[in-house]
C-alpha positions as CSV (number, residue, x, y, z in Angstrom):
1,X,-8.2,41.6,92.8
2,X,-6.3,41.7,89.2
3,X,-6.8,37.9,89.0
4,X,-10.7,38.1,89.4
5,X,-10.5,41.5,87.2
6,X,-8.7,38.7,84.2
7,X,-11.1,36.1,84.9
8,X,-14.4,38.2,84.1
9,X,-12.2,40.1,81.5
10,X,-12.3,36.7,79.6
11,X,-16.0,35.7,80.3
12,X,-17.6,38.9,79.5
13,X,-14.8,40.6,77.1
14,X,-12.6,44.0,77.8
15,X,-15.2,45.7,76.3
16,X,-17.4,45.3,78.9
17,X,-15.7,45.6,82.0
18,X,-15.1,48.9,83.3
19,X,-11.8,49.4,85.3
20,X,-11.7,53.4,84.4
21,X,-12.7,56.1,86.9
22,X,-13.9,57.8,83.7
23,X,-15.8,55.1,82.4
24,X,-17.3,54.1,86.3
25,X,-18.0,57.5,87.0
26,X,-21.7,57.1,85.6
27,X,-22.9,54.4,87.3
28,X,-21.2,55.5,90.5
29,X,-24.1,57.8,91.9
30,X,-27.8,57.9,92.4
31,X,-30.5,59.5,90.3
32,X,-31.1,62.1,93.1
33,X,-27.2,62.1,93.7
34,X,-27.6,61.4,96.9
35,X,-25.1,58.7,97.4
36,X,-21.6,58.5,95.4
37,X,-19.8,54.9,96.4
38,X,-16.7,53.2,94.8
39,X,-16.5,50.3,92.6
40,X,-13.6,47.7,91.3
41,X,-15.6,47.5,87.8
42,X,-18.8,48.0,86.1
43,X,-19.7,45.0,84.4
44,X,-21.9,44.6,81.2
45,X,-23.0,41.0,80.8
46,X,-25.0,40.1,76.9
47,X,-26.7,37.3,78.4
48,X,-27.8,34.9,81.2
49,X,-25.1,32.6,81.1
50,X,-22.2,35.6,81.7
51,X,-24.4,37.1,84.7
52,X,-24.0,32.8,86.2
53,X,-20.1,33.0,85.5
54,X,-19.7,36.8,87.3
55,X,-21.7,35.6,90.4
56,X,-19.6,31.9,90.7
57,X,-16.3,34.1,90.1
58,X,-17.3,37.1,92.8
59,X,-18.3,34.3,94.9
60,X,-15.5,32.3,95.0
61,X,-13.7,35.2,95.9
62,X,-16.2,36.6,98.0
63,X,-16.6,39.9,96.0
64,X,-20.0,41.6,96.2
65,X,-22.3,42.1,93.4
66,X,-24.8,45.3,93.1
67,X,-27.0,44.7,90.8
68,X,-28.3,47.7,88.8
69,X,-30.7,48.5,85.9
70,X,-31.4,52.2,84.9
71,X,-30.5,53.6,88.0
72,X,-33.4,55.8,88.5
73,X,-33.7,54.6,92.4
74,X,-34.6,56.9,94.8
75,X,-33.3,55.3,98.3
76,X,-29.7,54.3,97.0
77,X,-30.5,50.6,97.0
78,X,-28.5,50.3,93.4
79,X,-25.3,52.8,94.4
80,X,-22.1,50.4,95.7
81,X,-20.7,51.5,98.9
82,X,-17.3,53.3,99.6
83,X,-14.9,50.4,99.8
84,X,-14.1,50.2,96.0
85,X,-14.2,46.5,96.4
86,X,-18.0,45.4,95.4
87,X,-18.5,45.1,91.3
88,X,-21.7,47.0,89.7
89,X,-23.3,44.3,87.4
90,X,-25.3,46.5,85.3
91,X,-27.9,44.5,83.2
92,X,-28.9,47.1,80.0
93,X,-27.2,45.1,77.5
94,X,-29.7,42.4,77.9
95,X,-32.6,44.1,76.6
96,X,-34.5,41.4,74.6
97,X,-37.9,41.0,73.9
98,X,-38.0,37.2,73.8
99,X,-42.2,36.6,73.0
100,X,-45.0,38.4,72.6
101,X,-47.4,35.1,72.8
102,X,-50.7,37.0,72.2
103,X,-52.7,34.4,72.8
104,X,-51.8,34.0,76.4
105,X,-51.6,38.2,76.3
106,X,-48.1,38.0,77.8
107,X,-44.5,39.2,77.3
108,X,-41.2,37.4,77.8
109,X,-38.6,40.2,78.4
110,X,-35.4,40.6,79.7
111,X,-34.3,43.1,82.9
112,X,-32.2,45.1,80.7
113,X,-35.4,46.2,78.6
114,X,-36.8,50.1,79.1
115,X,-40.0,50.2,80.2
116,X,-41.3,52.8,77.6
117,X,-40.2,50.5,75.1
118,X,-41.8,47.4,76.4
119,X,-44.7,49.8,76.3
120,X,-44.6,50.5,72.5
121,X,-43.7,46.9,71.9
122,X,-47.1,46.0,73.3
123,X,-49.1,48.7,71.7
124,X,-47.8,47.9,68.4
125,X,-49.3,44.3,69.0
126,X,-52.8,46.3,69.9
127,X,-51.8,45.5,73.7
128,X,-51.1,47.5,77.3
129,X,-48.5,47.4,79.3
130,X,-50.2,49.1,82.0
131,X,-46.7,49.6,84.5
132,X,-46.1,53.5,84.1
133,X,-44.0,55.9,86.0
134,X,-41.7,58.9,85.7
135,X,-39.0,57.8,84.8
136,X,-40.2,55.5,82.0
137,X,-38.0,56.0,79.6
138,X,-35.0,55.3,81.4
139,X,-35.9,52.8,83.8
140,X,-35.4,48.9,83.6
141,X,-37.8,46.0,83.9
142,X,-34.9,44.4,86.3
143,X,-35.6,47.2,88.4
144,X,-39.2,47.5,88.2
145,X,-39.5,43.9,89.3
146,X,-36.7,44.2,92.3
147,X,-38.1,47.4,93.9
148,X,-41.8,46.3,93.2
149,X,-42.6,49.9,91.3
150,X,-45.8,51.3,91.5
151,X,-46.9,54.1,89.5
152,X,-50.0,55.5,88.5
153,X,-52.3,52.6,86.9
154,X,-52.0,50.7,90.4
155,X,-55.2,51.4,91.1
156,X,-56.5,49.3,87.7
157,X,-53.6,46.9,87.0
158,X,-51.8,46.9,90.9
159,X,-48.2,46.8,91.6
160,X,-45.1,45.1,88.8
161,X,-45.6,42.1,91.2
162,X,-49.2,41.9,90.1
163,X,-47.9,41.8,86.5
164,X,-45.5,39.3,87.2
165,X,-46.4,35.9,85.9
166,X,-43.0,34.3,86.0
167,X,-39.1,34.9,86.7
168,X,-35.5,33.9,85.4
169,X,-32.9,34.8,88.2
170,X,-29.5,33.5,89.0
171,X,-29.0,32.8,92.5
172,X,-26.3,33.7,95.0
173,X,-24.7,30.8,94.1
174,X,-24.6,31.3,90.3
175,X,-27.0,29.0,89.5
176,X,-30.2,29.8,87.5
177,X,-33.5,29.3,87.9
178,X,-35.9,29.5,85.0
179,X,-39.3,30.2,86.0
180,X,-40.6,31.8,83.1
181,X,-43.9,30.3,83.1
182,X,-46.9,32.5,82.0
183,X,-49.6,31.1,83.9
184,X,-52.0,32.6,85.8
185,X,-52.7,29.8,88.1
186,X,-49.8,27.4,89.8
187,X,-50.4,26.4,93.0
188,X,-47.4,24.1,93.3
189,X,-46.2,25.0,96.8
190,X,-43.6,28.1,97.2
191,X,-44.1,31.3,95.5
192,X,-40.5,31.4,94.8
193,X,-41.5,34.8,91.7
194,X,-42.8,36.5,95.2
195,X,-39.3,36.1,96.9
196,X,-37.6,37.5,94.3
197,X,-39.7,40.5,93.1
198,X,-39.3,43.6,95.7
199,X,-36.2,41.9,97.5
200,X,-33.9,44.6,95.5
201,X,-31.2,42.2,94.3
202,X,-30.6,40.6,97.8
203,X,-31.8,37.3,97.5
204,X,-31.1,37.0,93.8
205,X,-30.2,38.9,90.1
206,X,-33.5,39.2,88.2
207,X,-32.4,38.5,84.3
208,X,-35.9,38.2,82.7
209,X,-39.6,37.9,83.0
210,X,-43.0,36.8,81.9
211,X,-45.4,39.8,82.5
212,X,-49.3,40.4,81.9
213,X,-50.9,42.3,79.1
214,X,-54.4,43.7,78.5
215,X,-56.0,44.6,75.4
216,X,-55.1,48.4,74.6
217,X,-58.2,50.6,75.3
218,X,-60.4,52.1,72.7
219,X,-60.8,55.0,74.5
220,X,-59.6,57.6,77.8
221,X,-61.3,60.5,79.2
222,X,-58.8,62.5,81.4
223,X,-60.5,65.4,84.0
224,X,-59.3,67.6,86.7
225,X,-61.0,68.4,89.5
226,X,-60.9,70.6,92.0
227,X,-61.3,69.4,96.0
228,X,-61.6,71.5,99.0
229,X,-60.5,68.5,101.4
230,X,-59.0,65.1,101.7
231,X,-62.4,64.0,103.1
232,X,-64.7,64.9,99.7
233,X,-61.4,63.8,97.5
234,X,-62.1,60.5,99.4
235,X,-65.8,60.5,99.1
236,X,-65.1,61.5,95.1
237,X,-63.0,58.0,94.9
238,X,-65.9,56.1,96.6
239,X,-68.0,57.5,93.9
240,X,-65.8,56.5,90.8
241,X,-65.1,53.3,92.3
242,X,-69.0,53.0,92.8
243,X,-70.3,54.2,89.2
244,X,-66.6,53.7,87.0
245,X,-66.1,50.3,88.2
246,X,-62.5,49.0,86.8
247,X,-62.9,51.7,84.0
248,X,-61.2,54.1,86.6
249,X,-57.7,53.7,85.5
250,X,-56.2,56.9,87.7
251,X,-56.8,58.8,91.1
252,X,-54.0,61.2,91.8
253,X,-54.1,63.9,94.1
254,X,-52.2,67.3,94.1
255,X,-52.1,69.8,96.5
256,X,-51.9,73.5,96.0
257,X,-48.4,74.1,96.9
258,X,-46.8,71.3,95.1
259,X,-48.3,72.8,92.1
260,X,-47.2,76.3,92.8
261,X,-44.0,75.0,92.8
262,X,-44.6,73.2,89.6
263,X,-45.4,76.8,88.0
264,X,-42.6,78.4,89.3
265,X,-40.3,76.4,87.7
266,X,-42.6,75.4,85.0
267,X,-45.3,77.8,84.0
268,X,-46.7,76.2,81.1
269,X,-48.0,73.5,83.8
270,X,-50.0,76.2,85.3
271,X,-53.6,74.8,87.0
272,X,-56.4,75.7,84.4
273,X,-58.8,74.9,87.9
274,X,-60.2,78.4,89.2
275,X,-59.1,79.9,92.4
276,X,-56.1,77.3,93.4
277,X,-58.2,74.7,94.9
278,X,-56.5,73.1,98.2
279,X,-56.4,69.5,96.2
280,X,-56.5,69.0,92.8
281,X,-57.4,65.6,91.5
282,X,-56.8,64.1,88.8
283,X,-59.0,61.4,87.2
284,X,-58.8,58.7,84.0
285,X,-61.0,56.6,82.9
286,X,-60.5,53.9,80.0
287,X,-62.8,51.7,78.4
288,X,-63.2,49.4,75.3
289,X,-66.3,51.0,74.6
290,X,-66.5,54.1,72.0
291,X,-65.4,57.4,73.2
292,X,-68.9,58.8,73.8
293,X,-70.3,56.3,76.3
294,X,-66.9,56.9,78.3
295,X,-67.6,60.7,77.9
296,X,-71.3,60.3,79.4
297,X,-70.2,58.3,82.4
298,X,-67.6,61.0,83.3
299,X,-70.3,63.7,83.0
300,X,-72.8,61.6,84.8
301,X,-70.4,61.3,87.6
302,X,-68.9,64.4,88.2
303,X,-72.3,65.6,87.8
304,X,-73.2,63.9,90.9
305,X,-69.9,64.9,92.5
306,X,-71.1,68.6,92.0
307,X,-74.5,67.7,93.2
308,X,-72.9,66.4,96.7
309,X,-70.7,68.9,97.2
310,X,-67.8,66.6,96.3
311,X,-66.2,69.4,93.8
312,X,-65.8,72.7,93.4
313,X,-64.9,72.9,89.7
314,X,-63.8,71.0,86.7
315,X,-62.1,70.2,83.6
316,X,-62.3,67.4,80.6
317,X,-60.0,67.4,78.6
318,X,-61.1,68.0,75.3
319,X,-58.7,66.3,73.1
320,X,-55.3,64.2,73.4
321,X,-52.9,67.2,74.1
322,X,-54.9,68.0,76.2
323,X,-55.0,64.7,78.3
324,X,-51.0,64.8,78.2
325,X,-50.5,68.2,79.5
326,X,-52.6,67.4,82.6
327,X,-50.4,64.3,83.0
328,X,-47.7,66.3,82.6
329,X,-48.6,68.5,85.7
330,X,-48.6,65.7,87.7
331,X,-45.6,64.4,86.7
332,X,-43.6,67.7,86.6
333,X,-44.1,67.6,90.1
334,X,-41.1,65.8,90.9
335,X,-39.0,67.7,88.4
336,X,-40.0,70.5,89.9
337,X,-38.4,69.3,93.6
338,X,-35.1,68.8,91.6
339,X,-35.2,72.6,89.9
340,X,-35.9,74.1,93.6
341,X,-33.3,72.1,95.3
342,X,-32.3,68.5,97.6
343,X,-35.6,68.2,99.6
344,X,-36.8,65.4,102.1
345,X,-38.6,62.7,100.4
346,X,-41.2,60.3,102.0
347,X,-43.1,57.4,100.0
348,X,-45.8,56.0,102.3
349,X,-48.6,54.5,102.3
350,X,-52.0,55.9,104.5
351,X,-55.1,53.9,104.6
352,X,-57.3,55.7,103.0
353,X,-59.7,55.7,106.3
354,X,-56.9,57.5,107.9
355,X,-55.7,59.5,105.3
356,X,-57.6,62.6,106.5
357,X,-56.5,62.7,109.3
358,X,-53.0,61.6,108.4
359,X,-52.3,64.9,106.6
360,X,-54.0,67.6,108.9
361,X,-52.4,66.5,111.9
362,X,-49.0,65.6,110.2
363,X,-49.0,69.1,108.5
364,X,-50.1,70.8,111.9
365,X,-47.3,69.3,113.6
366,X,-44.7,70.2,110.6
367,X,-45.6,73.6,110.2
368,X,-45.9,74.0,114.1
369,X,-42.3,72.7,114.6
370,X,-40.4,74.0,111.6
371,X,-42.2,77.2,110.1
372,X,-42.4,78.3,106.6
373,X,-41.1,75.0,105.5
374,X,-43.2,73.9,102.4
375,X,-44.9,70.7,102.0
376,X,-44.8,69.0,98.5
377,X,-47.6,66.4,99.0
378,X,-48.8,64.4,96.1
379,X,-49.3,61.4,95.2
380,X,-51.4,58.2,94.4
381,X,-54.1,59.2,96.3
382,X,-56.5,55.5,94.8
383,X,-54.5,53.3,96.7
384,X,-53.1,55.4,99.3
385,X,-49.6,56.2,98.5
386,X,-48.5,59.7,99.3
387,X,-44.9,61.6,98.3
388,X,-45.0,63.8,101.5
389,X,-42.3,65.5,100.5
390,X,-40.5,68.6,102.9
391,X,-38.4,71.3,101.5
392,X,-37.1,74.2,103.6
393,X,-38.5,78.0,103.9
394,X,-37.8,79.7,101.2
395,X,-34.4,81.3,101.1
396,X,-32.9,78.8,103.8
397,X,-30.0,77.0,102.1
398,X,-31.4,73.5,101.8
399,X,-28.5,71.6,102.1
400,X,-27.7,72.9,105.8
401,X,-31.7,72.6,106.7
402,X,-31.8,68.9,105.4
403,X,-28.4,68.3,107.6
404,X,-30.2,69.9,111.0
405,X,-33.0,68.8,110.3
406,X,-33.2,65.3,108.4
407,X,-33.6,62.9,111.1
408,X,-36.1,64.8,113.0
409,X,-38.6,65.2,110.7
410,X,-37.8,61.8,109.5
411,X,-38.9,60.3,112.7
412,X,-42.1,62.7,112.9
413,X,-43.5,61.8,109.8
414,X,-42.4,57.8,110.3
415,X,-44.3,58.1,113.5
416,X,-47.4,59.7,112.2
417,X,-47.3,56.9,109.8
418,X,-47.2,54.1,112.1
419,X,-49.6,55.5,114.2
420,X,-52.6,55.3,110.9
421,X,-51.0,51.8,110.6
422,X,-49.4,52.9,107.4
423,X,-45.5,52.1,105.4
424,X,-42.8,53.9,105.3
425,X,-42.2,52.5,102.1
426,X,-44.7,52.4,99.1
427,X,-43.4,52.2,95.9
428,X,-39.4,53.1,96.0
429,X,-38.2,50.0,98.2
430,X,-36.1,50.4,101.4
431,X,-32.4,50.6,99.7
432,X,-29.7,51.8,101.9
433,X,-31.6,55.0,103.1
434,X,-34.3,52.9,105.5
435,X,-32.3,50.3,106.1
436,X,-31.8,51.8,110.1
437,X,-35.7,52.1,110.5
438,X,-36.7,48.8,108.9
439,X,-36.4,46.6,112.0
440,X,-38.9,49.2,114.2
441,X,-41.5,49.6,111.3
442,X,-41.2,45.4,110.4
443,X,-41.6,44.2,114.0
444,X,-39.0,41.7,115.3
445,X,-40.7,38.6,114.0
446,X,-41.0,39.9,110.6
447,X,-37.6,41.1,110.4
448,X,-36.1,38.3,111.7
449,X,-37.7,36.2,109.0
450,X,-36.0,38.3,106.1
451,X,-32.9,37.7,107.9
452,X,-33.7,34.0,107.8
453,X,-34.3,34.4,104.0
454,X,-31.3,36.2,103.4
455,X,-28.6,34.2,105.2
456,X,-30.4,31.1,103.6
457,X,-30.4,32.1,99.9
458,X,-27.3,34.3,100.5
459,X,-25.4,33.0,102.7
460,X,-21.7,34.6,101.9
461,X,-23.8,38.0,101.8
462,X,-22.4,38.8,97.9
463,X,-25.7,40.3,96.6
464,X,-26.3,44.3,97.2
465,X,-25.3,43.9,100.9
466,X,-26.3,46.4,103.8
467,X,-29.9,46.6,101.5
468,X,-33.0,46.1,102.5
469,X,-31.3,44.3,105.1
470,X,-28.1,43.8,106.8
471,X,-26.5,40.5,108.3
């Protein structure tokens, strides 16, 4: 392996190869530090032509790549495994901002680039870059694009894939394909942007982009609400959509016990609803309209909403601090989880006509089989994507509950989700932790076609192997 070591040595520079265990060490583990692997070196390419020269020299010596941006994954898909034999190719140093073309409202970026800065970038220009997620300000448009992330603005501006117009990657082979087109319509046979954006860096290595912007709003109106079931949350969302139109910008849902957890730990993020409503929803609206037309329509609405028994109580937020602490809540959610200990995480997706259901039989059957566990469940409620998150009884060690108990409630809650016809994945991607239940939830058929399209566009199985899928 010291001959491949020199080789990259002299295309990227000693600089930026790491060989240390001290300098590895970092990019080693997962952001929930759930899985620690081994790697020969971490490598640190400037530009597109160095990522083409690493893949031709790993695969001529049939070394495995895992590609990795901010390493803010939650299912392991960017950690190497235990060998010590794959390389990390870690893309932050190409972090460019190639155009802004304002006329055709689009940005050419490299995967190395933080989204929170792509996000200023576009402001400055008086445009939105709608993707937005926890872990903005550490997270990498490389691994936005290859895991497909979500967020909360889906409901508006959909998934990264929906922002996607165009893609450089290099391909198992080394080569590179430049598809960094910004148009909106190209119907010239074979999506090949589609194949590349959610595959996780097993079909090919992401290096750049051309995504969509939108003119930055004039103005935002940010409410809680409080819910006394999924059903009226529901019927609340039917009425947004109905009078709000595509000025409803966020639909999130919270239930009481993930935000008495997010007091506990936090309690400045305490609910200013009355009485600890069950679900606690929080709405946006945006508009390029002035601020008071945006503020009648929420009235109007929630207005209604009282009259039909949709709510209970509510909140506007009066001012911009205002707005961002209630964000905040939500978001402290997760942060939360991490304060009170390892917990088990599921990112689904319910349709919404099931979603009802969905949670009061799935919580029954929880609480029946393991009780006093707490459920965390929050989520994107707009577009169906729940965190259903479990943690264990309070004062029950959770590392030796989540050992006893992992698979089990796995399985119940992956069962209760294919039975409403749901995913077991929403926004976080499959990685290495549901790799084993992919072929189940998939069907045959389907899974056997990502196997076709893996073996085809990787045939020597060099990029993240045993992800997503595993030939």
């Amino acid at each position: 392996m010291q001959n491949l070591i020199d080789q990259l040595s002299s295309v990227l520079g000693q600089k930026y190869i790491l060989t240390t265990d001290e300098d590895k060490a970092p990019y080693l583990t997962d952001w929930r530090k759930r899985y620690t692997g081994k790697a020969l070196a971490v490598l640190l390419p400037g530009n597109i032509s160095e990522v083409s020269s690493i893949v031709k020299l790993c695969a001529e010596n049939q070394v495995a790549i895992v590609p990795q941006g901010g390493n803010t994954g939650f299912c392991g898909g960017a950690t190497p495994d235990s060998s010590g034999k794959q390389v990390i190719l870690n893309l932050k140093r190409m972090n460019q901002i190639r155009e802004i073309d304002v006329a055709n409202q689009t940005i050419t970026l490299e995967a190395g680039c933080i989204l929170q800065t792509v996000q200023e970038k576009a402001a400055e220009q008086g445009f939105l870059f709608p993707l937005s997620l926890g872990a903005e300000g550490s997270c990498m448009i490389g691994g936005n694009l290859a895991t497909n992330a979500g967020g909360t603005n889906v409901l508006r501006y959909g998934n990264a894939r929906d922002l996607c117009l165009g893609l450089e990657v290099v391909t198992a082979k080394g080569e590179i394909w430049n598809g960094l087109k910004g148009l909106r319509k190209d119907n010239t046979g074979y999506d090949l942007r589609d194949l590349f954006v959610g595959s996780e860096g097993t079909l090919g290595i992401i290096t750049a982009a051309v995504m969509k912007l939108y003119p930055l709003p004039i103005s935002q109106w940010t409410t809680l609400v409080a819910c006394e079931t999924i059903s009226s949350s529901i019927a609340l969302l039917n009425l947004f959509q109905k009078r709000a139109t595509s000025l409803l910008t966020g639909f999130e849902m919270m239930t009481q016990e993930s935000l008495d957890l997010n007091e506990k730990h936090f309690p400045q993020m305490a609910n200013p609803l009355q009485g600890k409503p069950p679900f606690t929803i929080l709405i946006e609206l945006s508009d390029h309209e002035s601020e008071d037309h945006v503020r009648q329509l929420l009235e109007t609405i929630l207005e209604e909403a009282f009259e039909s028994q949709f709510i209970s109580d509510a909140v506007i937020a009066s001012n911009l601090s205002q707005a961002n602490a209630f964000w905040h809540m939500r978001e402290h959610i997760t942060l939360a989880q991490a304060e009170e200990g390892a917990n088990l995480k599921h990112d689904i997706t319910i349709p919404l006509s099931s979603l009802d259901s969905f949670i009061k039989e799935t919580d029954a059957l929880m609480r029946n089989r393991y009780p006093g566990i707490r459920i965390i469940n929050f989520g994107h409620l707009g577009d169906g994507n729940l965190h259903y998150n479990i943690a264990p009884p309070i004062g029950v060690d959770a590392r030796i509950f989540n050992e006893n108990n992992e698979k089990p409630i796995h399985e119940l809650i992956y069962a209760q989700v294919e039975r409403c016809n749901g995913s077991i994945s929403a926004e976080h991607g499959v990685g290495q932790l549901k790799l084993d239940g992919l072929r189940a939830h998939k069907g045959e058929v389907a899974h056997e076609l990502m196997m076709t399209l893996k073996r085809a566009l990787d045939p020597q199985n060099i990029l993240n192997p045993h992800k997503v899928v595993s030939i």
